[in-house]
DSSP file (Angstrom, degrees, kcal/mol; ACC not computed):
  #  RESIDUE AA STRUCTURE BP1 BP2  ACC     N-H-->O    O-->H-N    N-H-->O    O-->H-N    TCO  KAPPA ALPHA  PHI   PSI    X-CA   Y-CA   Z-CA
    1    1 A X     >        0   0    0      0, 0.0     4,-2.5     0, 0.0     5,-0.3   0.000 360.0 360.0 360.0 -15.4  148.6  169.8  215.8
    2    2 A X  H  >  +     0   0    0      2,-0.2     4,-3.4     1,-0.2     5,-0.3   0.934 360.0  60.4 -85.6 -34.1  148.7  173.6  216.8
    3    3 A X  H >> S+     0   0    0      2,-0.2     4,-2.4     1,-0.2     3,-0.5   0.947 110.7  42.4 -42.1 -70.9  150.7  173.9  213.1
    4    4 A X  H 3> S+     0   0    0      1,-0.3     4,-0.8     2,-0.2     5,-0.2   0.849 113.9  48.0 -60.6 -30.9  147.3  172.5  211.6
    5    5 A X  H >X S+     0   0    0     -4,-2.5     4,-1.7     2,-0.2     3,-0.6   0.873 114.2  51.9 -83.5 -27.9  145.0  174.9  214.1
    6    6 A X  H <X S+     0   0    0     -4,-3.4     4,-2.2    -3,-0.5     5,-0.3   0.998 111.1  46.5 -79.6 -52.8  147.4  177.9  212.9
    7    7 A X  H 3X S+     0   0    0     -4,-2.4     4,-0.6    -5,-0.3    -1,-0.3   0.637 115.4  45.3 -55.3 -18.9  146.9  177.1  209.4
    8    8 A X  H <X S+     0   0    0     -4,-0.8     4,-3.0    -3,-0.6     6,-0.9   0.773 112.8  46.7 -75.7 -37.3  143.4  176.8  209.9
    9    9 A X  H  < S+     0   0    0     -4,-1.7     4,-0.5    -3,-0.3    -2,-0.2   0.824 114.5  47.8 -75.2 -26.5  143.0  179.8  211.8
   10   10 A X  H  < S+     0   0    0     -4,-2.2    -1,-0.2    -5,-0.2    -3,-0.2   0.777 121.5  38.0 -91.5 -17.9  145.4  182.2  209.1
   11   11 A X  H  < S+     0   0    0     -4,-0.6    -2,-0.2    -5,-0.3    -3,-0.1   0.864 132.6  17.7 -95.7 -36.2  143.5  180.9  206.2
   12   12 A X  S  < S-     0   0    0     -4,-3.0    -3,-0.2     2,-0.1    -2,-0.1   0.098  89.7-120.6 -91.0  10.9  140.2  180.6  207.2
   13   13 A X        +     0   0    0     -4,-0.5     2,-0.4     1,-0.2    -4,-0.2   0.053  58.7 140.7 105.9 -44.6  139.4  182.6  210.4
   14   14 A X        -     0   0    0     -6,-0.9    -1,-0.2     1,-0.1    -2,-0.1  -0.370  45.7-142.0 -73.2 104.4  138.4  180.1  212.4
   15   15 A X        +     0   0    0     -2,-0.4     2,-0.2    -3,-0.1    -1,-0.1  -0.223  24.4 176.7 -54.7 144.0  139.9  180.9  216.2
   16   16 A X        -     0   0    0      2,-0.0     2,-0.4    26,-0.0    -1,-0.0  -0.970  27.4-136.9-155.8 159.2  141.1  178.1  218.0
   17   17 A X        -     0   0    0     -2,-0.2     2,-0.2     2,-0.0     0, 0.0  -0.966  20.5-149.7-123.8 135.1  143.0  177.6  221.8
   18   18 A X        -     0   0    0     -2,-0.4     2,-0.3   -13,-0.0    -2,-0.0  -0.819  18.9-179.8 -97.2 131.1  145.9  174.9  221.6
   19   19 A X        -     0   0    0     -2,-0.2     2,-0.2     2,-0.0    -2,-0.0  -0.948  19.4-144.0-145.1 129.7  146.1  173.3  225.1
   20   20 A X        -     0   0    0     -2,-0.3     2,-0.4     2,-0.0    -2,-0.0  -0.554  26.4-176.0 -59.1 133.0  149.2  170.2  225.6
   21   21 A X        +     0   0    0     -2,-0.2    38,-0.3     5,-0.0     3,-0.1  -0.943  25.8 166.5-132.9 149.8  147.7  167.5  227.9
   22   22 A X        +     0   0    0     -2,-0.4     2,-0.3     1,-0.2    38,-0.3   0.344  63.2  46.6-136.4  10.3  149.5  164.6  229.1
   23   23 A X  S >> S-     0   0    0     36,-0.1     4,-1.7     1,-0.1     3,-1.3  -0.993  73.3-123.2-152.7 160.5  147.2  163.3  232.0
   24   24 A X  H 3> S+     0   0    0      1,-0.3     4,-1.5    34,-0.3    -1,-0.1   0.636 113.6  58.8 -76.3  -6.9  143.6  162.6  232.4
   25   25 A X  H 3> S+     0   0    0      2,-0.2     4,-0.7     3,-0.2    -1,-0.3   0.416 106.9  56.3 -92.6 -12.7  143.5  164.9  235.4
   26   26 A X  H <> S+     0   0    0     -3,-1.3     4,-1.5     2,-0.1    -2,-0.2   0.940 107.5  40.8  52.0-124.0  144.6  167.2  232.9
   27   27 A X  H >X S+     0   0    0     -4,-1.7     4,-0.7     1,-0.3     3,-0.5   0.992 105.1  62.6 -50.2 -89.7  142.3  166.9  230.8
   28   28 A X  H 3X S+     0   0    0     -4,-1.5     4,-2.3     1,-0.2    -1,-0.3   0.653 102.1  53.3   3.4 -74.3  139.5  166.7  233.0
   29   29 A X  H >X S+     0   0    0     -4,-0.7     3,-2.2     2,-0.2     4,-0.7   0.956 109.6  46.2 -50.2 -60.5  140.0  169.9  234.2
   30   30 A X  H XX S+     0   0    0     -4,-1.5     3,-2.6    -3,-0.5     4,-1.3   0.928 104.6  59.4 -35.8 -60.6  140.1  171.6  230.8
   31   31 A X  H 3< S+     0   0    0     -4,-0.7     4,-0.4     1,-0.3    -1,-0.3   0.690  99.8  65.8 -38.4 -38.0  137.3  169.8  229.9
   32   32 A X  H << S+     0   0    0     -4,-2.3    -1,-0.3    -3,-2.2    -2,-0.2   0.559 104.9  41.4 -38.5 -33.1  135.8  171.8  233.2
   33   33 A X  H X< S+     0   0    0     -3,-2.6     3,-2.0    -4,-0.7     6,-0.3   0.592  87.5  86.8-112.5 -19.2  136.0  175.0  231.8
   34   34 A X  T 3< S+     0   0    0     -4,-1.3     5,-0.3     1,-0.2    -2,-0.1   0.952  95.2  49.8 -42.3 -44.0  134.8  174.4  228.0
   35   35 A X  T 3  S+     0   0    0     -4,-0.4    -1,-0.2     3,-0.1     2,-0.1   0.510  88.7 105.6 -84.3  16.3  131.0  175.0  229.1
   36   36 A X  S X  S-     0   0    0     -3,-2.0     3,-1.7     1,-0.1    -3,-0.0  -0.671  80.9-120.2 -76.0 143.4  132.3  178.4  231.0
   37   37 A X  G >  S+     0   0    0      1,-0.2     3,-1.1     2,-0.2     4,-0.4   0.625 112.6  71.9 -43.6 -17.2  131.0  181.8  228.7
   38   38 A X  G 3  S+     0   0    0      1,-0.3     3,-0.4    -5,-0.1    -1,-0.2   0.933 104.7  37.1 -83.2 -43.0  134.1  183.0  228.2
   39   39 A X  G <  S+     0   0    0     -3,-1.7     3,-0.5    -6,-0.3    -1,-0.3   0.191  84.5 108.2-106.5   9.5  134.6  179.6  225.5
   40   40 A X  S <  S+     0   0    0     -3,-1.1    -1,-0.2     1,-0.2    -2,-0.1   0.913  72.0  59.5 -44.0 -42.0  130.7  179.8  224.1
   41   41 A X  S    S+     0   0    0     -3,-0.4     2,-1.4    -4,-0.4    -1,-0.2   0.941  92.4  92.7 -58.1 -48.9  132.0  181.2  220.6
   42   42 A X        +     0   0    0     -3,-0.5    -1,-0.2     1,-0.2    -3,-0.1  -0.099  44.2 155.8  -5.0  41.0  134.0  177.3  220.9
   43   43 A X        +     0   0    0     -2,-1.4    37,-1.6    36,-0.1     2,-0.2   0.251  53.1  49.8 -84.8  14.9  131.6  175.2  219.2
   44   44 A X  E     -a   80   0A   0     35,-0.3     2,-0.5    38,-0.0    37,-0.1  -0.991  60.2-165.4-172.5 117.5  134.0  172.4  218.1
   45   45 A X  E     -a   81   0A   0     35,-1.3    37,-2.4    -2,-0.2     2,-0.6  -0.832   8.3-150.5-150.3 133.6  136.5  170.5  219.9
   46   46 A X  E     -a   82   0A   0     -2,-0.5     2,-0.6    35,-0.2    37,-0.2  -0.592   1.3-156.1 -91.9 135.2  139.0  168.5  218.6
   47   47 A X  E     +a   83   0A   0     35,-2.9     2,-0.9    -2,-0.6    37,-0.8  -0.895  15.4 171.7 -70.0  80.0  140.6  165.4  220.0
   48   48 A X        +     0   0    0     -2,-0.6     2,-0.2    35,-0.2    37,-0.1  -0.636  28.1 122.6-156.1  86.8  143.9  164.7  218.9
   49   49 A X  S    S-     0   0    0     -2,-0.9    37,-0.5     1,-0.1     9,-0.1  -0.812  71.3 -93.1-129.0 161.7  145.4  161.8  220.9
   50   50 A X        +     0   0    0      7,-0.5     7,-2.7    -2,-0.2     2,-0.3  -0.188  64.1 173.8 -60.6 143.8  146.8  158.4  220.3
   51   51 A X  E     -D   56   0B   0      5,-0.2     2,-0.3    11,-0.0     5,-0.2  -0.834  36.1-163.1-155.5-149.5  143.4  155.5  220.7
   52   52 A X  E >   -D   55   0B   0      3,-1.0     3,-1.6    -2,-0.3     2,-0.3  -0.734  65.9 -40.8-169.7 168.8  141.8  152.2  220.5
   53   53 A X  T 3  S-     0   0    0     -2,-0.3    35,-0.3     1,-0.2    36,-0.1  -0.432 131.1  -6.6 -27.0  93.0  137.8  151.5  220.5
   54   54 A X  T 3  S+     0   0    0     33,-0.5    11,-2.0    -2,-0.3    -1,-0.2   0.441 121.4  93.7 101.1  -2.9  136.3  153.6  222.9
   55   55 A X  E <   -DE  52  64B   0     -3,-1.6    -3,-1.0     9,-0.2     2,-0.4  -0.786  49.4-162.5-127.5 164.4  139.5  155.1  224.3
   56   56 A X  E     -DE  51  63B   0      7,-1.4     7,-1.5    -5,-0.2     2,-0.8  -0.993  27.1-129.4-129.5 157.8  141.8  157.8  223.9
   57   57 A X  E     - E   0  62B   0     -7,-2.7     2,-0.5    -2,-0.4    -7,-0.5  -0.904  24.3-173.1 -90.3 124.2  145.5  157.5  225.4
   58   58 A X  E >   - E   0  61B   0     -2,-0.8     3,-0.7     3,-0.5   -34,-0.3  -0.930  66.5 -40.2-135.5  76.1  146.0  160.6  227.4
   59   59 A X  T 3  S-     0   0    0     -2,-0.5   -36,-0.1   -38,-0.3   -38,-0.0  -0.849 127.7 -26.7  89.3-135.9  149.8  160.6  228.6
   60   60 A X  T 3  S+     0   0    0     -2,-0.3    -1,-0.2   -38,-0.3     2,-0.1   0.074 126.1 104.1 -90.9   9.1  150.5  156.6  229.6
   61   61 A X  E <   -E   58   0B   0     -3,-0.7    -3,-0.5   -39,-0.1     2,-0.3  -0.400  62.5-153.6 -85.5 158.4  146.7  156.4  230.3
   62   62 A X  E     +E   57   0B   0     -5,-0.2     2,-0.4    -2,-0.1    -5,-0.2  -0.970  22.3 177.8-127.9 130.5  143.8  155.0  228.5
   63   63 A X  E     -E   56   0B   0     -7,-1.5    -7,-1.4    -2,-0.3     2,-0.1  -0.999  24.5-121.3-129.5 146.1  140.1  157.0  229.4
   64   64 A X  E     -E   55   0B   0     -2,-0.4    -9,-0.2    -9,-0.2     5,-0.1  -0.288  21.7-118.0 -81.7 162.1  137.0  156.1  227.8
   65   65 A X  S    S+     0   0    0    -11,-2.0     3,-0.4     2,-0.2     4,-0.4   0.652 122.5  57.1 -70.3 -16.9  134.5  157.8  225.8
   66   66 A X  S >> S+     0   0    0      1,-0.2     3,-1.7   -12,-0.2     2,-1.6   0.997 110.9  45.2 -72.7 -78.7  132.0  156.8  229.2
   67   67 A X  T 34 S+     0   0    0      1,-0.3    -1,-0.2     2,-0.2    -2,-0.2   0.048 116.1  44.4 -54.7  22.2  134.7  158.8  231.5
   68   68 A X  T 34 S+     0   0    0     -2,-1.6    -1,-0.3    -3,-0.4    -2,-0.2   0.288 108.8  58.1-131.6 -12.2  134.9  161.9  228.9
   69   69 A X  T X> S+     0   0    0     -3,-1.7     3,-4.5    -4,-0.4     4,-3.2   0.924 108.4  42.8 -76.8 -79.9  131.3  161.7  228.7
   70   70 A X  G >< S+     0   0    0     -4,-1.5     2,-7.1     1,-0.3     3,-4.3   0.577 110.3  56.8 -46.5-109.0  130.8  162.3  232.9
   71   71 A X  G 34 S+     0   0    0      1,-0.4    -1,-0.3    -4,-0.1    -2,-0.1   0.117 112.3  38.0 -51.0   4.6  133.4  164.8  232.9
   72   72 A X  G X4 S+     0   0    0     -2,-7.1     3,-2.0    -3,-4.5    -1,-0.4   0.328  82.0 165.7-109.2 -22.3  131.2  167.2  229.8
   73   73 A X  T << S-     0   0    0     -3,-4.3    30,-0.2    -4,-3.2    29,-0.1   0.434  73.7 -18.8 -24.1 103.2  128.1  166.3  231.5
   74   74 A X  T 3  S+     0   0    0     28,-0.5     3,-0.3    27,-0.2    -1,-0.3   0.668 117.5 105.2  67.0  21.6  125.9  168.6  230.1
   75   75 A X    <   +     0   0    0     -3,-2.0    29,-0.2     1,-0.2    -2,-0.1   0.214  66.5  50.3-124.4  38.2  128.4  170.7  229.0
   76   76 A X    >   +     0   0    0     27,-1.0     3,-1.8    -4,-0.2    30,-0.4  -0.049  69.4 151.0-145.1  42.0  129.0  170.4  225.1
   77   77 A X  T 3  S+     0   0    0     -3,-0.3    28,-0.2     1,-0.3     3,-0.1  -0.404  79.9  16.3 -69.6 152.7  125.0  171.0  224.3
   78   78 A X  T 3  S+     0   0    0     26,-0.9     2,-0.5     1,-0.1    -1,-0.3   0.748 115.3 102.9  55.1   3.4  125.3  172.6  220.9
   79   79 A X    <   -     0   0    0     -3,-1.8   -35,-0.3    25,-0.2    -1,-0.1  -0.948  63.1-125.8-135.6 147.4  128.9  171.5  220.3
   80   80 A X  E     -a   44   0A   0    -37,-1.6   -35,-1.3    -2,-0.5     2,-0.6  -0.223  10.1-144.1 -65.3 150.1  130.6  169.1  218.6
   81   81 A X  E     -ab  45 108A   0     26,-1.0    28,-3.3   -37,-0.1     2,-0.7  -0.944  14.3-171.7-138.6  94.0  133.2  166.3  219.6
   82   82 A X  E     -ab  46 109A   0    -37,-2.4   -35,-2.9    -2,-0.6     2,-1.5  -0.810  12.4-169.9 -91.7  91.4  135.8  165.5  217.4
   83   83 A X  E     +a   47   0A   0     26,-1.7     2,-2.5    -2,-0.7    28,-0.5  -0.536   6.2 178.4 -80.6  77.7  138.1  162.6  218.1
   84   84 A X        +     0   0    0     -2,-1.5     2,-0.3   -37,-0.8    -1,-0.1  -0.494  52.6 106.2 -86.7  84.7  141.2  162.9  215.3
   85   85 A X  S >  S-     0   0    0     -2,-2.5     3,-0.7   -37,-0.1    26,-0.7  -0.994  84.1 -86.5-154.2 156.9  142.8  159.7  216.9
   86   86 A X  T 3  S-     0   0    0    -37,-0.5    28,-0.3    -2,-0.3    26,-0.1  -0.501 101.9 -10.8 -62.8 125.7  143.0  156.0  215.4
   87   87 A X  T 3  S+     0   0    0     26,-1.3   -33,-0.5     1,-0.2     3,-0.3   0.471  84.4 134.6  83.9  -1.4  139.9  153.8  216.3
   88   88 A X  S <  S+     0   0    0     -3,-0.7    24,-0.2    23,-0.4    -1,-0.2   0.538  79.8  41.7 -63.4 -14.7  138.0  156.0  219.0
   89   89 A X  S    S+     0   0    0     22,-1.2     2,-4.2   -36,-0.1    -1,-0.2   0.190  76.9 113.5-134.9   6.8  134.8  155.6  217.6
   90   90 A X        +     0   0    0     21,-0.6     2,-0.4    -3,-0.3   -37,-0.1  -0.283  60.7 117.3 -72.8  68.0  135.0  151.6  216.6
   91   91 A X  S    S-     0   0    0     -2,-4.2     2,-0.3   -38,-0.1    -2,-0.1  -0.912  81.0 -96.3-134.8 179.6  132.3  151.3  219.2
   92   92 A X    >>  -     0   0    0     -2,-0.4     3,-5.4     1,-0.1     4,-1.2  -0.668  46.5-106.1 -94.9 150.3  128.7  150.1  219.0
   93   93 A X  H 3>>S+     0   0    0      1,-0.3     4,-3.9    -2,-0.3     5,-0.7   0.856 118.3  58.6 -55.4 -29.4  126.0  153.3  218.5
   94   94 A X  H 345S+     0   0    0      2,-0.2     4,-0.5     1,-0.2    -1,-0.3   0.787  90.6  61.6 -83.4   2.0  124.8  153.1  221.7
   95   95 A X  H <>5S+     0   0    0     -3,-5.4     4,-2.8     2,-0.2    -1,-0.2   0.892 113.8  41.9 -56.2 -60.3  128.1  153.6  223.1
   96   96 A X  H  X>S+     0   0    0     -4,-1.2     4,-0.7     2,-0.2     5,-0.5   0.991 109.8  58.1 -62.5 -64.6  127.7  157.3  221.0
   97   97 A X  H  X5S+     0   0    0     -4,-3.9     4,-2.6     1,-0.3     5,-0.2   0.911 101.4  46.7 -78.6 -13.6  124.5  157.5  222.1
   98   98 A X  H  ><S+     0   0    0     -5,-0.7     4,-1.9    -4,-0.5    -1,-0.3   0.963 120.2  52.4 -64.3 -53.1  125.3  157.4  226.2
   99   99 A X  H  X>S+     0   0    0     -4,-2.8     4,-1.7    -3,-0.2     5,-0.9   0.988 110.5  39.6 -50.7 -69.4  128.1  160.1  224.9
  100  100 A X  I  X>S+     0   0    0     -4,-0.7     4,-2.5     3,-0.2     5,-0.8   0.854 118.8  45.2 -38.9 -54.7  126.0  162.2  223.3
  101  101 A X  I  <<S+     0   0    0     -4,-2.6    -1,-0.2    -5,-0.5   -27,-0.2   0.909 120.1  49.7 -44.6 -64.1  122.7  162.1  226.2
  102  102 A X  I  <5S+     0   0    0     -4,-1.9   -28,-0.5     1,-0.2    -1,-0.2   0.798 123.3  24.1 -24.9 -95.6  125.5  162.5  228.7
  103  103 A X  I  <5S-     0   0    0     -4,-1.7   -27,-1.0   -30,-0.2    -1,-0.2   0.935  97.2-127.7 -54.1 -55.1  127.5  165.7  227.1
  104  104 A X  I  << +     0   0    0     -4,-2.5   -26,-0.9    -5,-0.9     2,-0.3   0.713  54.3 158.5  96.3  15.8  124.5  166.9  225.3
  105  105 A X      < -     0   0    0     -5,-0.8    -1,-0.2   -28,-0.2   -28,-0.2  -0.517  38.6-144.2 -68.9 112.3  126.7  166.9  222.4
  106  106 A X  S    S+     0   0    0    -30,-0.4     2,-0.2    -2,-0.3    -1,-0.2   0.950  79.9   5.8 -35.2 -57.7  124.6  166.8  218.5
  107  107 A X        -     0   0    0    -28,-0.1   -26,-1.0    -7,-0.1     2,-0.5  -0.863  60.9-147.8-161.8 154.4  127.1  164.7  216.8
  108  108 A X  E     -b   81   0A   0     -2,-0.2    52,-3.0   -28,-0.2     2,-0.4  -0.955  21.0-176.6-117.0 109.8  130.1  162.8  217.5
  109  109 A X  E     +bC  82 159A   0    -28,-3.3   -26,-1.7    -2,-0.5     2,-0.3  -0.924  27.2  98.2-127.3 175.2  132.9  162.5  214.7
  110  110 A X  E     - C   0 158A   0     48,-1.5    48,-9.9    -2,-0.4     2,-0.4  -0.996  63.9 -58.4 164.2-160.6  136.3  160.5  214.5
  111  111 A X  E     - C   0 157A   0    -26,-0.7   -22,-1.2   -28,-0.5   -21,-0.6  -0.973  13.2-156.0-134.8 141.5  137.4  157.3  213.2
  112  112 A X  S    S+     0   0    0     44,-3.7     2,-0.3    -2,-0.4    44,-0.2   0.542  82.0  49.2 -86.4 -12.4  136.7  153.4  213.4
  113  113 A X  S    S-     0   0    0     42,-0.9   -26,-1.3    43,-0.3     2,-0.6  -0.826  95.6 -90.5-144.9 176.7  140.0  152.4  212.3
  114  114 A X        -     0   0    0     -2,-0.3     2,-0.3   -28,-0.3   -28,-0.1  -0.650  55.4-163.1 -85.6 135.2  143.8  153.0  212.9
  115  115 A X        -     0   0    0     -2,-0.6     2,-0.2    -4,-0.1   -29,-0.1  -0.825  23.4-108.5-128.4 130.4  144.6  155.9  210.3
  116  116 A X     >  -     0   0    0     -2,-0.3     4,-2.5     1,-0.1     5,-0.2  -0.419  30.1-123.7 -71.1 151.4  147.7  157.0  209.1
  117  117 A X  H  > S+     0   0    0     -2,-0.2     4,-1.3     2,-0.2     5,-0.1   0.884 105.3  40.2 -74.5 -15.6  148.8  160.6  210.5
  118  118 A X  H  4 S+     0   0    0      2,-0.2     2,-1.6     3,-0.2     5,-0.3   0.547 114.3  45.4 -84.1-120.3  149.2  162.4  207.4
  119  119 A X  H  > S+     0   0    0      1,-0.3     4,-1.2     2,-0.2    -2,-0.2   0.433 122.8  51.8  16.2 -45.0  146.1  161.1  205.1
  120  120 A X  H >X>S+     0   0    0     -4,-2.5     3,-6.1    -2,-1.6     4,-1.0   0.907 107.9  50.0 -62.2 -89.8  144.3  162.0  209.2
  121  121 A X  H >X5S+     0   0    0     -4,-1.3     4,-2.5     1,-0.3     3,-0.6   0.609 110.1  46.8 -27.7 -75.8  145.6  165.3  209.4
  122  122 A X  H 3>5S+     0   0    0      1,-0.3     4,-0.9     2,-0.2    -1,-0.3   0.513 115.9  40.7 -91.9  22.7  144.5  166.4  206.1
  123  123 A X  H <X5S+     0   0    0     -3,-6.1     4,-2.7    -4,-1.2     5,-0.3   0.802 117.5  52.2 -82.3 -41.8  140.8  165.2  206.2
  124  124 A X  H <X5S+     0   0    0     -4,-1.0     4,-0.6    -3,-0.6     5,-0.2   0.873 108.6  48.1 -55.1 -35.1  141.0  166.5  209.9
  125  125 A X  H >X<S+     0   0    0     -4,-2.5     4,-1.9    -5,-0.5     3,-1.9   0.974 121.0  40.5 -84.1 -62.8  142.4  170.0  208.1
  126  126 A X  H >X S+     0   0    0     -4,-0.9     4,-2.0     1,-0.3     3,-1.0   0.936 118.2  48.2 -49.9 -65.9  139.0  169.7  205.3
  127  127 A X  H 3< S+     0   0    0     -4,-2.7     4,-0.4     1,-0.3    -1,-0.3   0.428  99.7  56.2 -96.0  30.3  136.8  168.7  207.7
  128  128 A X  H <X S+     0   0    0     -3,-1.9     4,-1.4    -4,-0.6    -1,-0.3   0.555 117.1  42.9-110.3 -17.9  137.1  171.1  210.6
  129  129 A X  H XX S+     0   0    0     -4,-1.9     3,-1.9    -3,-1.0     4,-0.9   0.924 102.4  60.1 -70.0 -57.8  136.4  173.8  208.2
  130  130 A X  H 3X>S+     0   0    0     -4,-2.0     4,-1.3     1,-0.4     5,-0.5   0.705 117.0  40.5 -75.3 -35.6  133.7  172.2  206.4
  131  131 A X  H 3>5S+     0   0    0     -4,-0.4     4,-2.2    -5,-0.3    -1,-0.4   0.911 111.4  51.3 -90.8 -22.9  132.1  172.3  210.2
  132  132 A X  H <<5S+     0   0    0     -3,-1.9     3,-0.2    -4,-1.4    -2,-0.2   0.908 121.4  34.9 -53.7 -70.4  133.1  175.7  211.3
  133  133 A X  H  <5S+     0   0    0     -4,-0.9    -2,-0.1     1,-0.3    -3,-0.1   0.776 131.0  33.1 -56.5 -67.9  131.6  177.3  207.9
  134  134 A X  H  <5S-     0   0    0     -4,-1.3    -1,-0.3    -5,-0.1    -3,-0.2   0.754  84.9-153.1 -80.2 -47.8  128.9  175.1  207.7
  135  135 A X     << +     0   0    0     -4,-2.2    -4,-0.2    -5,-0.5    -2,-0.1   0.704  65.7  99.5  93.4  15.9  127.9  174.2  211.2
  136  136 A X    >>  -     0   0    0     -6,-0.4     3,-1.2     1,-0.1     4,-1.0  -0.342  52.4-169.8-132.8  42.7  126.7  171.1  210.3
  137  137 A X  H 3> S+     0   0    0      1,-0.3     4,-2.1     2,-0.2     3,-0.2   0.436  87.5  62.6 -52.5 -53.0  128.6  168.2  210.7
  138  138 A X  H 3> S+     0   0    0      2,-0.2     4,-1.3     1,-0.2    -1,-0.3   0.974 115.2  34.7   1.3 -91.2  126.2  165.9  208.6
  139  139 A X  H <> S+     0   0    0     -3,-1.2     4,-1.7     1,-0.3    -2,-0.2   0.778 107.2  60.4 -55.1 -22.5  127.0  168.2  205.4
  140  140 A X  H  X S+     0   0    0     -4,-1.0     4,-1.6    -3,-0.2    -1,-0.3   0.947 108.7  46.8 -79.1 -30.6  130.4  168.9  206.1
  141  141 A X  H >X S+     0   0    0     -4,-2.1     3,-4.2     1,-0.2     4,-0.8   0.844 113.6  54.7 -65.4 -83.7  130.8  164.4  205.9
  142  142 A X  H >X S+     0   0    0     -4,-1.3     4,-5.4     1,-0.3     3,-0.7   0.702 112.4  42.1 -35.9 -38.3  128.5  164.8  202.4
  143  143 A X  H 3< S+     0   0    0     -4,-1.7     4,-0.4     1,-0.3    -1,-0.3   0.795 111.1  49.3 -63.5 -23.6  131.1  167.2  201.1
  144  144 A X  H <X S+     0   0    0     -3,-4.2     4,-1.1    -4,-1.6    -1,-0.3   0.601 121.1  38.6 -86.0 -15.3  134.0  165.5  202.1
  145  145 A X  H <X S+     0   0    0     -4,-0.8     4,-2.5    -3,-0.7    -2,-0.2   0.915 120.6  46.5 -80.2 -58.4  132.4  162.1  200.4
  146  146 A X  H  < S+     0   0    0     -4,-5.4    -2,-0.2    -5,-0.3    -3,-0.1   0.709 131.3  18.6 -73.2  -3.2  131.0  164.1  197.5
  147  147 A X  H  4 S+     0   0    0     -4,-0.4    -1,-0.2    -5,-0.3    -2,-0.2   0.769 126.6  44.8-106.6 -45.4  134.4  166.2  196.9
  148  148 A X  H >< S-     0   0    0     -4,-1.1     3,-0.7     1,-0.3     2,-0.3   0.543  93.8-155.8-106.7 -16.3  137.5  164.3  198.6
  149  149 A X  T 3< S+     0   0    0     -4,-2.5    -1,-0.3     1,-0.2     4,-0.2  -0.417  78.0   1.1  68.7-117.9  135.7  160.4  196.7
  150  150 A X  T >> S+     0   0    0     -2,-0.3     4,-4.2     1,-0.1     3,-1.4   0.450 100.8 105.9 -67.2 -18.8  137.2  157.9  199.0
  151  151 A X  H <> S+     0   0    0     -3,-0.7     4,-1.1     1,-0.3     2,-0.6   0.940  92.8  34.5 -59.3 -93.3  139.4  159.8  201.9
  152  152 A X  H 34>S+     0   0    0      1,-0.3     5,-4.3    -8,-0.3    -1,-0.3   0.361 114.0  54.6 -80.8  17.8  137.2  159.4  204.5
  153  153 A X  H X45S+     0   0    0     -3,-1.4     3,-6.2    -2,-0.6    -1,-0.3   0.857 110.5  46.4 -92.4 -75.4  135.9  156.3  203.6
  154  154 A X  H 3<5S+     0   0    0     -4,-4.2    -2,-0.2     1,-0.2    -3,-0.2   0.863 118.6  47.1 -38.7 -55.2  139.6  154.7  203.5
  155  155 A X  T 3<5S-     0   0    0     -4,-1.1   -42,-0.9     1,-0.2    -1,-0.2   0.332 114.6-123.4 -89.9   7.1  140.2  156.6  207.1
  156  156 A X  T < 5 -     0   0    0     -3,-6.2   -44,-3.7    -5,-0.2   -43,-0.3   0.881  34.4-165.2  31.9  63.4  137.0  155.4  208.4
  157  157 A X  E   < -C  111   0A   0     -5,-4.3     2,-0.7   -46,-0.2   -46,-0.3  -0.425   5.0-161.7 -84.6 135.9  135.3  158.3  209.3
  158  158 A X  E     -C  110   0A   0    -48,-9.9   -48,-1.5    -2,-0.3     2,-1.1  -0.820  11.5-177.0-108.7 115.1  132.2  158.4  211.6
  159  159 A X  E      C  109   0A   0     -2,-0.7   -50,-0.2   -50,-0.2    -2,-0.0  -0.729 360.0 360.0-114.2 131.5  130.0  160.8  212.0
  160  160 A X              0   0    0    -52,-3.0   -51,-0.2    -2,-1.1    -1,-0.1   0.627 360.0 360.0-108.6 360.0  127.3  160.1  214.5
């Protein structure tokens, strides 16, 4: 993944921190520091782990989008949550909408179904510019519909 965030970042600008995790304590902790100043400019954060419905695999672990939720509590207000993993977001809306209240997160995006990694990767490479530039996560999905026809359709992409 840090290949796609360098290509993103030399072609289009967009700054990004690459961080390895391989446990939910881990994570957690990173996930501790996102809402620190230092990471405000950080308005977008990508997910890109192995998943199921509702889960992402984090090392030999499985933690739900309800246990990633407590641990942003109140800390992703104004940012976006991007899950590029198979099936994370095959849950029912109010599942998103407990994330969102929780985190304080606008919008939610990912995918409902298990997604091949190539065909992922390069809607994940369109549509994390389409939200840096645009800032809009809403518009960046019409663009990717109204430009890319069927791609995120096939990959089941959500945005909520």
């Amino acid at each position: 993944m840090r290949e796609l965030l360098q290509l993103l970042e030399g072609v289009a600008g967009i700054p990004f921190i690459h961080h390895h995790v391989d446990s939910p304590e881990g994570l957690f902790d990173l996930l501790g520091q996102w809402s620190q100043r230092r990471y405000a400019r950080y308005s977008l954060g990508y997910f890109a782990f192995h998943g199921q419905p509702g889960h992402l695999q984090v090392g030999r672990s499985l933690v739900s989008l309800e246990e990633l939720g407590h641990a942003m509590e109140g800390a992703l207000t104004g940012k976006v949550a991007y899950f590029g993993s198979c099936s994370v977001l095959q849950v029912p809306a109010e599942e998103l909408d407990a994330f969102c209240s929780i985190t304080g997160s606008p919008c939610v995006v990912g995918f409902t179904r298990d997604v091949d990694w190539v065909a992922s990767a390069a809607l994940d490479l369109l549509l994390l510019q389409a939200i840096a530039v645009r800032k809009d996560p809403d518009e960046a999905r019409r663009w990717i519909e109204e430009e890319f026809g069927g791609l995120g359709v096939h990959l089941g992409l959500r945005v909520y």
